[in-house]
C-alpha positions as CSV (number, residue, x, y, z in Angstrom):
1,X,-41.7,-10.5,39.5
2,X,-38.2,-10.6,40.6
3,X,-36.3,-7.9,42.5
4,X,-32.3,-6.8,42.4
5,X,-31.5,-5.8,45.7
6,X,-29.7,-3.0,45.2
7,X,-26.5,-2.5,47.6
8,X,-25.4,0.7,48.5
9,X,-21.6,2.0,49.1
10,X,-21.7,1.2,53.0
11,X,-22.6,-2.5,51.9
12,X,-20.1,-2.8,49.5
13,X,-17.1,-1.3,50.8
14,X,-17.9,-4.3,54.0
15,X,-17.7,-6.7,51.7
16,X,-14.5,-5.4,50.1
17,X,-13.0,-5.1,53.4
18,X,-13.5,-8.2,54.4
19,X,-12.9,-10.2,51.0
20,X,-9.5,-7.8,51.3
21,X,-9.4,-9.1,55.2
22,X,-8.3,-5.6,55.7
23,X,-9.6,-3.8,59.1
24,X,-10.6,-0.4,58.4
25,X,-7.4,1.1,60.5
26,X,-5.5,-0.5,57.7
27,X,-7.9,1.1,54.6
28,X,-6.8,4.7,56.4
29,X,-3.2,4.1,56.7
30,X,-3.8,3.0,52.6
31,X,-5.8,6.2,51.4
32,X,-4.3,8.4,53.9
33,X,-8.6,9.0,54.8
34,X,-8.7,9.8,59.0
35,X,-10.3,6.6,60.7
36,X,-13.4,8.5,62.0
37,X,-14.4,9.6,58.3
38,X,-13.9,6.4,57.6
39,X,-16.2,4.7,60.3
40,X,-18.6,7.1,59.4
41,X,-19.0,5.5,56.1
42,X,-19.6,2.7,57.3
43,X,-22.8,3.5,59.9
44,X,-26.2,3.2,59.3
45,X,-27.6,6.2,57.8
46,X,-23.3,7.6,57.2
47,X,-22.1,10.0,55.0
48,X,-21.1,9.4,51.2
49,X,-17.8,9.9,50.4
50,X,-16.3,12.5,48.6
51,X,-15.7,11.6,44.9
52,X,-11.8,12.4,45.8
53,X,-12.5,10.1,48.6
54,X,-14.5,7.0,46.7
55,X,-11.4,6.9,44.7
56,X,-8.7,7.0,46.9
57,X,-11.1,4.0,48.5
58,X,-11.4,2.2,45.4
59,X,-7.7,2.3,44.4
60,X,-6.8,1.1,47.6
61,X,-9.3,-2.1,47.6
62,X,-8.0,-3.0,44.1
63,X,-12.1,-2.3,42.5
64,X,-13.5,0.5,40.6
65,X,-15.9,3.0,42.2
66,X,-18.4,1.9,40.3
67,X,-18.4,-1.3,42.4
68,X,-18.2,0.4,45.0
69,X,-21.3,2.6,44.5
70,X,-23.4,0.0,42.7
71,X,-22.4,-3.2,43.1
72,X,-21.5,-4.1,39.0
73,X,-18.2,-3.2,37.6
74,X,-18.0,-1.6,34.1
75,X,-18.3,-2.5,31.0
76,X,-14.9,-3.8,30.1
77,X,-14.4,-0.8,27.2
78,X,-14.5,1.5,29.7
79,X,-12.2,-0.3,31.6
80,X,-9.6,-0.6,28.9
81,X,-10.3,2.9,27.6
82,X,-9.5,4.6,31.4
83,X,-5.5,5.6,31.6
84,X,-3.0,4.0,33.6
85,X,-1.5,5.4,36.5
C-alpha cells in the first residue's frame, strides 16, 4: 500500500519561501501581514491563517491557496475561470 504524505500550510509556505528565496521579513513587507503573525504560521503546532490572510500570502508567493493548503494546485478550469485582478 502506498501512502501520500500529506503537507500541511506550515510545510508549504517553507518551501515557497525558500523556492521564492524570500525571508519571511520580506513576505510581511509583501502582504502588509505583522512579522510575528507571520512566524507564528510557521511553528510547530502555529495558527492557520485567516482566509483574508492565506490570500494575501498566496498572491504574494505567486501560487494559489490551494497550494498552499494542500500541496496540488487546481484543476486548470478553475484556474482560467477565476477573474483577474
Amino acid at each position: 500500500m502506498t501512502t501520500m504524505m500529506f503537507m500541511g500550510f506550515k510545510e508549504n509556505l517553507k518551501d515557497e519561501l525558500i523556492y521564492n528565496d524570500m525571508q519571511t521579513k520580506e513576505l510581511a513587507a509583501k502582504t502588509g501581514i505583522s512579522l510575528n503573525t507571520l512566524n507564528h504560521y510557521l511553528v510547530q503546532n502555529g495558527t492557520s491563517p485567516s482566509a483574508e490572510n492565506a490570500v494575501k500570502i498566496a498572491h504574494a508567493l505567486g501560487v494559489s491557496v490551494e497550494y498552499l493548503v494542500t500541496g496540488t494546485e487546481p484543476p486548470k478550469k478553475i484556474l482560467s475561470a477565476l477573474p483577474l485582478k
